[in-house]
PyMOL commands that place a pseudoatom at each C-alpha (Angstrom):
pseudoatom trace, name=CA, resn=UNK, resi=1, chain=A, elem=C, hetatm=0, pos=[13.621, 43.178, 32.918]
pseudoatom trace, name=CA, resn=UNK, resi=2, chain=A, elem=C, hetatm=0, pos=[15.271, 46.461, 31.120]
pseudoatom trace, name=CA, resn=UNK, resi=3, chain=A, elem=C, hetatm=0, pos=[17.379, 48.531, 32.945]
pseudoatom trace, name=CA, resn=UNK, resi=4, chain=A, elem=C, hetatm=0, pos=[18.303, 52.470, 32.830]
pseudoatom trace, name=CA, resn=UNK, resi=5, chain=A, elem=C, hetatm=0, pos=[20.736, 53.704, 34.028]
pseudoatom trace, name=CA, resn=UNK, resi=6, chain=A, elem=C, hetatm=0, pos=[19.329, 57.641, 33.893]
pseudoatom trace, name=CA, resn=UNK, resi=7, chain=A, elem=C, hetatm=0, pos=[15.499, 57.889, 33.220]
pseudoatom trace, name=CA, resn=UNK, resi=8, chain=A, elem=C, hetatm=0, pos=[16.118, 61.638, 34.236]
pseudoatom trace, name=CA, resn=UNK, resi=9, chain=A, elem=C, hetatm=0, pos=[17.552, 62.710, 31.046]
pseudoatom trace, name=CA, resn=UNK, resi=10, chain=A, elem=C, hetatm=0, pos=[13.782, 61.133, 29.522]
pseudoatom trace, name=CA, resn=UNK, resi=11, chain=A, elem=C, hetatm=0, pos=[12.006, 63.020, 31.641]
pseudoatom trace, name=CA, resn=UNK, resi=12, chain=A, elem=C, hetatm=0, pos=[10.381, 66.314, 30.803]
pseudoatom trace, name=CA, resn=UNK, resi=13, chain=A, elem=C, hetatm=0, pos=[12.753, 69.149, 31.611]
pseudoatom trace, name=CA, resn=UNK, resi=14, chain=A, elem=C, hetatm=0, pos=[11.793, 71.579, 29.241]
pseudoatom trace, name=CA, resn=UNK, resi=15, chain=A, elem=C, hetatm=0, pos=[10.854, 74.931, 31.501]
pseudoatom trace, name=CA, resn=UNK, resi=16, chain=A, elem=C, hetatm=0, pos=[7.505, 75.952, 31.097]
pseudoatom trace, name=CA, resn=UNK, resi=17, chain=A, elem=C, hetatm=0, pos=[5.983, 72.160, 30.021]
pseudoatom trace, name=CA, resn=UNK, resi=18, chain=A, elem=C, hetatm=0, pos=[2.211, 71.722, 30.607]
pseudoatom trace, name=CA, resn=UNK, resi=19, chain=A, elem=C, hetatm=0, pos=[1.836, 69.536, 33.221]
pseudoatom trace, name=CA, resn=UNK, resi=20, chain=A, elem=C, hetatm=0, pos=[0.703, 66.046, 32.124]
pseudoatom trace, name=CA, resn=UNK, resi=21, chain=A, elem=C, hetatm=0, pos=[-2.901, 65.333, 33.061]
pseudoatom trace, name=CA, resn=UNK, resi=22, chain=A, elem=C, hetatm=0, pos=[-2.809, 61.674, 33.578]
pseudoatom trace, name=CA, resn=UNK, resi=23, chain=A, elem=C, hetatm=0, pos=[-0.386, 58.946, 34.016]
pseudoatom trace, name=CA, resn=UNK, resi=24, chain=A, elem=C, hetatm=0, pos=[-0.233, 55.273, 32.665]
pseudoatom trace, name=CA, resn=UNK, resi=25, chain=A, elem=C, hetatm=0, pos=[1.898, 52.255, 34.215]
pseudoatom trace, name=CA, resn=UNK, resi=26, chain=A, elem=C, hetatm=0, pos=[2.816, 50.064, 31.382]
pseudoatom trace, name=CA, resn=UNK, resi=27, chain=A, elem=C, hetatm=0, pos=[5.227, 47.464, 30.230]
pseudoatom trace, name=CA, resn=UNK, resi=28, chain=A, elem=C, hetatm=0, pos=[7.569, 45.471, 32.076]
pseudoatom trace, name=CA, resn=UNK, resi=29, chain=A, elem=C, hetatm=0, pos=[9.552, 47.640, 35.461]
pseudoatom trace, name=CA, resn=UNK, resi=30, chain=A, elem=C, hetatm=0, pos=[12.998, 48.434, 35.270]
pseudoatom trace, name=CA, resn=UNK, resi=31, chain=A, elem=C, hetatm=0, pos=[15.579, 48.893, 37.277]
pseudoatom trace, name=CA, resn=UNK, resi=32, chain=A, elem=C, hetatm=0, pos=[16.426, 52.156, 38.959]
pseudoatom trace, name=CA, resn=UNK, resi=33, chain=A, elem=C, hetatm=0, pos=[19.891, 53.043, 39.454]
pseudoatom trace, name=CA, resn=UNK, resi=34, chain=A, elem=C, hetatm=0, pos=[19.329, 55.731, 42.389]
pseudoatom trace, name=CA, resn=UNK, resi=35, chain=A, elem=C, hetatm=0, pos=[22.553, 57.657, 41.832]
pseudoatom trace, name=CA, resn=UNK, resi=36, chain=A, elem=C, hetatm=0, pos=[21.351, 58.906, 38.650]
pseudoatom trace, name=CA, resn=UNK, resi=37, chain=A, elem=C, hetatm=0, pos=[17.578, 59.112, 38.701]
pseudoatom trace, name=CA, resn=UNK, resi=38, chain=A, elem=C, hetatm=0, pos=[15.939, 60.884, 42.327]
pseudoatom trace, name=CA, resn=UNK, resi=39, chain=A, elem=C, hetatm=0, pos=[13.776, 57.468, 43.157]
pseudoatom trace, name=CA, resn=UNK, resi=40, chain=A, elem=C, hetatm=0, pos=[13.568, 56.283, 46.912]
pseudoatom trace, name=CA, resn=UNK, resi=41, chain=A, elem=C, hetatm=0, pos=[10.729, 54.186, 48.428]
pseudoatom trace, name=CA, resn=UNK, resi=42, chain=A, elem=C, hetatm=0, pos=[9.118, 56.944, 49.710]
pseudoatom trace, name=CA, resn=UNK, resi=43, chain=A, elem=C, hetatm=0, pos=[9.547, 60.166, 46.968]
pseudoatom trace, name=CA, resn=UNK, resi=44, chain=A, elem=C, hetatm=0, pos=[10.673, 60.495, 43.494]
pseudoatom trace, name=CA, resn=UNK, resi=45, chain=A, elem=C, hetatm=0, pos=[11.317, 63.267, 41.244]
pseudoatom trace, name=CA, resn=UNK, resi=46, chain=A, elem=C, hetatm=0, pos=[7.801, 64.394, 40.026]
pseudoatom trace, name=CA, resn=UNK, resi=47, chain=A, elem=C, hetatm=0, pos=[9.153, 64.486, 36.251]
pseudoatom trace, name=CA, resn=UNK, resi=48, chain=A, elem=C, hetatm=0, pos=[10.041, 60.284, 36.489]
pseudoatom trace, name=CA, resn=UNK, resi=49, chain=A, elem=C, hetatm=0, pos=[6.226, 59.863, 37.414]
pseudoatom trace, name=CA, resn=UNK, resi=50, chain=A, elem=C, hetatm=0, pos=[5.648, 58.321, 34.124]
pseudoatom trace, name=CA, resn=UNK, resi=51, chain=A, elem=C, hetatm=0, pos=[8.290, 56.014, 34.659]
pseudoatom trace, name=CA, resn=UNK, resi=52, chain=A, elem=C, hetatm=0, pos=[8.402, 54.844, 38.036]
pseudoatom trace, name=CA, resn=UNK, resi=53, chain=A, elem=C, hetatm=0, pos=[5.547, 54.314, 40.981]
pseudoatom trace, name=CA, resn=UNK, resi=54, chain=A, elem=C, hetatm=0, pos=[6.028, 55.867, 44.582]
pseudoatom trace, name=CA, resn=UNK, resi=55, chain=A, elem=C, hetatm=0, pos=[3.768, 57.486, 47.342]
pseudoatom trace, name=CA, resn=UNK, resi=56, chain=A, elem=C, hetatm=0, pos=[5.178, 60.870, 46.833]
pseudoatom trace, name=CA, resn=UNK, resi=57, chain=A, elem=C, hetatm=0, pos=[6.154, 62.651, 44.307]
pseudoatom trace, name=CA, resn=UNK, resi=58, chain=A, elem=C, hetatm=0, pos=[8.375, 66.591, 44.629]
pseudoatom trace, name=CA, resn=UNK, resi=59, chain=A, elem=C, hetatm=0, pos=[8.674, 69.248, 42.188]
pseudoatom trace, name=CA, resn=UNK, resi=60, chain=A, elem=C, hetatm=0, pos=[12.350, 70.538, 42.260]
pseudoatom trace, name=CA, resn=UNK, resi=61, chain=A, elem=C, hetatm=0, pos=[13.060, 73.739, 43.803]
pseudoatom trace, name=CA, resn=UNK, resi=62, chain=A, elem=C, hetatm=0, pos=[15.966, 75.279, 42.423]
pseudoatom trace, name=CA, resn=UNK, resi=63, chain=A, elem=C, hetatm=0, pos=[18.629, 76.118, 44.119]
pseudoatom trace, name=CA, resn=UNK, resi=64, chain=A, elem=C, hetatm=0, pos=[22.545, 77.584, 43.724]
pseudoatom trace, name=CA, resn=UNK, resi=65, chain=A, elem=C, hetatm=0, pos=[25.623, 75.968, 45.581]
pseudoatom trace, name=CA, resn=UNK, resi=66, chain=A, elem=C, hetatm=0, pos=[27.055, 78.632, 47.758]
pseudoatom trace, name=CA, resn=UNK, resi=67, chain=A, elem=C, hetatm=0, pos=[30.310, 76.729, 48.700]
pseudoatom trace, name=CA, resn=UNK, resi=68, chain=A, elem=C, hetatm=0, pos=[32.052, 73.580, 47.710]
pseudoatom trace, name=CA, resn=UNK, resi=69, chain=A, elem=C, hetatm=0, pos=[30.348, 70.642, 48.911]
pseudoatom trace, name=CA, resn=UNK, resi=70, chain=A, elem=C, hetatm=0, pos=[30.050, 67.054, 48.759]
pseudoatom trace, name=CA, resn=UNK, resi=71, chain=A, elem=C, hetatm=0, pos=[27.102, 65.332, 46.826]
pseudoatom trace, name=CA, resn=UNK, resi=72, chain=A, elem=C, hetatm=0, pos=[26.956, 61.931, 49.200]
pseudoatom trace, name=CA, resn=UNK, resi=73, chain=A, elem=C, hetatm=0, pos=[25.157, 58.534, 48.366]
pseudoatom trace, name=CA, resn=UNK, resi=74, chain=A, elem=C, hetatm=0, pos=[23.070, 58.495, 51.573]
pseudoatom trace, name=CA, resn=UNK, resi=75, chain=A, elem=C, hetatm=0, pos=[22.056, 61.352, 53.892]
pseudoatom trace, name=CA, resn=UNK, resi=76, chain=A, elem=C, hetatm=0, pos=[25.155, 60.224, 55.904]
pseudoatom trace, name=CA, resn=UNK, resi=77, chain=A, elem=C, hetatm=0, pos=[28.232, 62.240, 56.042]
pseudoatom trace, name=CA, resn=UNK, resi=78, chain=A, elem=C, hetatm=0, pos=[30.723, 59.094, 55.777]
pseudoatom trace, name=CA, resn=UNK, resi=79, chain=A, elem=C, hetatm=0, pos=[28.652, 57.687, 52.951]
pseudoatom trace, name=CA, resn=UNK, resi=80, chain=A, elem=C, hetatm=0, pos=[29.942, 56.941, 49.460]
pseudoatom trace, name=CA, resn=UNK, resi=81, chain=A, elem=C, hetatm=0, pos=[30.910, 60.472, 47.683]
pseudoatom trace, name=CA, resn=UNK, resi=82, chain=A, elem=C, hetatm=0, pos=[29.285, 61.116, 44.409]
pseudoatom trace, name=CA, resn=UNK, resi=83, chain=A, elem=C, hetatm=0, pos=[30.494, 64.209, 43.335]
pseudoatom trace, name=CA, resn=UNK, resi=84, chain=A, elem=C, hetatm=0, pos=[32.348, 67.369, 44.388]
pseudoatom trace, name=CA, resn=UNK, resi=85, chain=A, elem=C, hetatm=0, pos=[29.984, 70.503, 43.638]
pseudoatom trace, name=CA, resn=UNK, resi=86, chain=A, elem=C, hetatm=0, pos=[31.143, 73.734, 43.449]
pseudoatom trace, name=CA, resn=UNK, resi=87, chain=A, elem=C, hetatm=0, pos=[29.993, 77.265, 44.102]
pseudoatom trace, name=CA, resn=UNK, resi=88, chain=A, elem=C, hetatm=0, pos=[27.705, 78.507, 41.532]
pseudoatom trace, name=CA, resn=UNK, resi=89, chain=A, elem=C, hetatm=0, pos=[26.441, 74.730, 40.237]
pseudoatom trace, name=CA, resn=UNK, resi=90, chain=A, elem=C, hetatm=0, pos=[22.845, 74.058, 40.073]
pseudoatom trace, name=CA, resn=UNK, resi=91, chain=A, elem=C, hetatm=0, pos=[21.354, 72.099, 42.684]
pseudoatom trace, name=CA, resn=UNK, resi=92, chain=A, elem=C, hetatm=0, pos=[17.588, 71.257, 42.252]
pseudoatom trace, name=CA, resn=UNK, resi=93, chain=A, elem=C, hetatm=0, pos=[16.251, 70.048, 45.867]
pseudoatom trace, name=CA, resn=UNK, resi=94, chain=A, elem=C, hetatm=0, pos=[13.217, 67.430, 46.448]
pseudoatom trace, name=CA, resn=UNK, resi=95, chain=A, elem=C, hetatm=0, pos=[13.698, 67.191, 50.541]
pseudoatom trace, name=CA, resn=UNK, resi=96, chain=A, elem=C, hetatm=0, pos=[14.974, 69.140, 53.161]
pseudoatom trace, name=CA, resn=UNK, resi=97, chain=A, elem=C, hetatm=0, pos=[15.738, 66.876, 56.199]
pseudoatom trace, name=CA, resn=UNK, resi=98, chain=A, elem=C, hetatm=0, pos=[17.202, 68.618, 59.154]
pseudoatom trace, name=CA, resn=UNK, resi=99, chain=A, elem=C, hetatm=0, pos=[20.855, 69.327, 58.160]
pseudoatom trace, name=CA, resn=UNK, resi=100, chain=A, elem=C, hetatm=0, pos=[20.724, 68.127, 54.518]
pseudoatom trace, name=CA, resn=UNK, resi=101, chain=A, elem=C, hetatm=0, pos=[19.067, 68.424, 51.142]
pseudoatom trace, name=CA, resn=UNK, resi=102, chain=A, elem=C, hetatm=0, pos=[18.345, 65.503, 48.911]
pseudoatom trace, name=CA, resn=UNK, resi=103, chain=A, elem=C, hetatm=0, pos=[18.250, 66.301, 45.317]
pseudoatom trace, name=CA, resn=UNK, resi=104, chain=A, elem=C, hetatm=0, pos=[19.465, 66.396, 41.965]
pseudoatom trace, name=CA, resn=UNK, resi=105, chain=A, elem=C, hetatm=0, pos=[22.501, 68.065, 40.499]
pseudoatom trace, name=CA, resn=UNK, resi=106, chain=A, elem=C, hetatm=0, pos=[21.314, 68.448, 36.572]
pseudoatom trace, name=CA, resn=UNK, resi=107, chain=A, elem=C, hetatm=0, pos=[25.046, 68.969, 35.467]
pseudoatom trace, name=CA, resn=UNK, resi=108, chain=A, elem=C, hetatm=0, pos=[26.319, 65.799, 36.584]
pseudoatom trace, name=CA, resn=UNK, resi=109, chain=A, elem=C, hetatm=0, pos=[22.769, 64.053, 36.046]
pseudoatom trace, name=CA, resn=UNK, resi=110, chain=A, elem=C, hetatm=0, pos=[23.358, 62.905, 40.019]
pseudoatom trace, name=CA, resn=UNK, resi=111, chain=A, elem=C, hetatm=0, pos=[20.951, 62.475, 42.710]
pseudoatom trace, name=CA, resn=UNK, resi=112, chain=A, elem=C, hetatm=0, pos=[22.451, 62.684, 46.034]
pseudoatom trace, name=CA, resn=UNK, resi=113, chain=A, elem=C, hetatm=0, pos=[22.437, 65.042, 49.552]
pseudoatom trace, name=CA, resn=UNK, resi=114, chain=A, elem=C, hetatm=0, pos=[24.010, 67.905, 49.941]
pseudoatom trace, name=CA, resn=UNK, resi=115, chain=A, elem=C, hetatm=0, pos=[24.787, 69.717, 53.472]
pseudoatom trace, name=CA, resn=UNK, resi=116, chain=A, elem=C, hetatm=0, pos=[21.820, 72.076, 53.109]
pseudoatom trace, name=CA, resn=UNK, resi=117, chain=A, elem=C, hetatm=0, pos=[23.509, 75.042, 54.816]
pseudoatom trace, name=CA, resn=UNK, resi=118, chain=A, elem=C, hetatm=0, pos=[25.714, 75.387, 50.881]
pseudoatom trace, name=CA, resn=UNK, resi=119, chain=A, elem=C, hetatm=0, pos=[22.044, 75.848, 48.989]
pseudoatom trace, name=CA, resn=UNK, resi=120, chain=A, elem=C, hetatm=0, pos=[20.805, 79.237, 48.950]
pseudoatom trace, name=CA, resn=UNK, resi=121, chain=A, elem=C, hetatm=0, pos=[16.407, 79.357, 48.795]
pseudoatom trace, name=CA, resn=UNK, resi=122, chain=A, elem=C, hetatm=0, pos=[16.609, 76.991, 51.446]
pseudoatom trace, name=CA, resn=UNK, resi=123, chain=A, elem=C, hetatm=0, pos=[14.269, 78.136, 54.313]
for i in range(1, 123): cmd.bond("trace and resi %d" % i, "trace and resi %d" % (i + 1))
show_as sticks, trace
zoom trace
């Protein structure tokens, strides 16, 4: 079985892409490091469609830090720290649950949850 480590930075992010019209599993299944690619159980990162299988799929919304915040590992505030984000870094968001946002920050090429009061566009 392959691995990859970031099938993000394969994915279509050009702005303004026509949207694919069909989708084809094929080949062997690799893994999926969820720290860099947005990929749980239930929802993935609409762009990684071609690459990985799951019963939901998000567009990113994107969104602007507001305040210096923590991108965590889990939606857990004691869980494993990925990152340190900043005011002003792009966050793009998949899921709003209660108090946090799970999402991707494109500079760092992390997925992760952010508290989603430091987002701005977040209703």
């Amino acid at each position: 079985m392959k691995s990859s480590d970031n099938l993000w930075e394969k994915a279509s992010l050009a702005p303004g892409a026509p949207p694919r019209k069909s989708f084809a599993l094929t080949g062997h299944s690799v893994a999926i490091d969820p720290r860099h690619n947005a990929v749980r159980p239930d929802l993935a990162d609409v762009r990684l469609a071609e690459y990985v299988f799951a019963p939901h799929y998000a567009a990113p919304m994107p969104c602007v830090v507001t305040r210096d915040v923590v991108l965590h590992l889990t939606s857990s505030a004691d869980s494993a720290v990925l990152a340190e984000l900043q005011a002003g870094d792009a966050f793009e968001c998949l899921e709003v649950l209660r108090e946090v946002a799970w999402g991707v920050s494109p500079d760092r090429r992390l997925a992760g949850y952010v508290d989603r009061d430091a987002l701005d566009q977040i209703k």
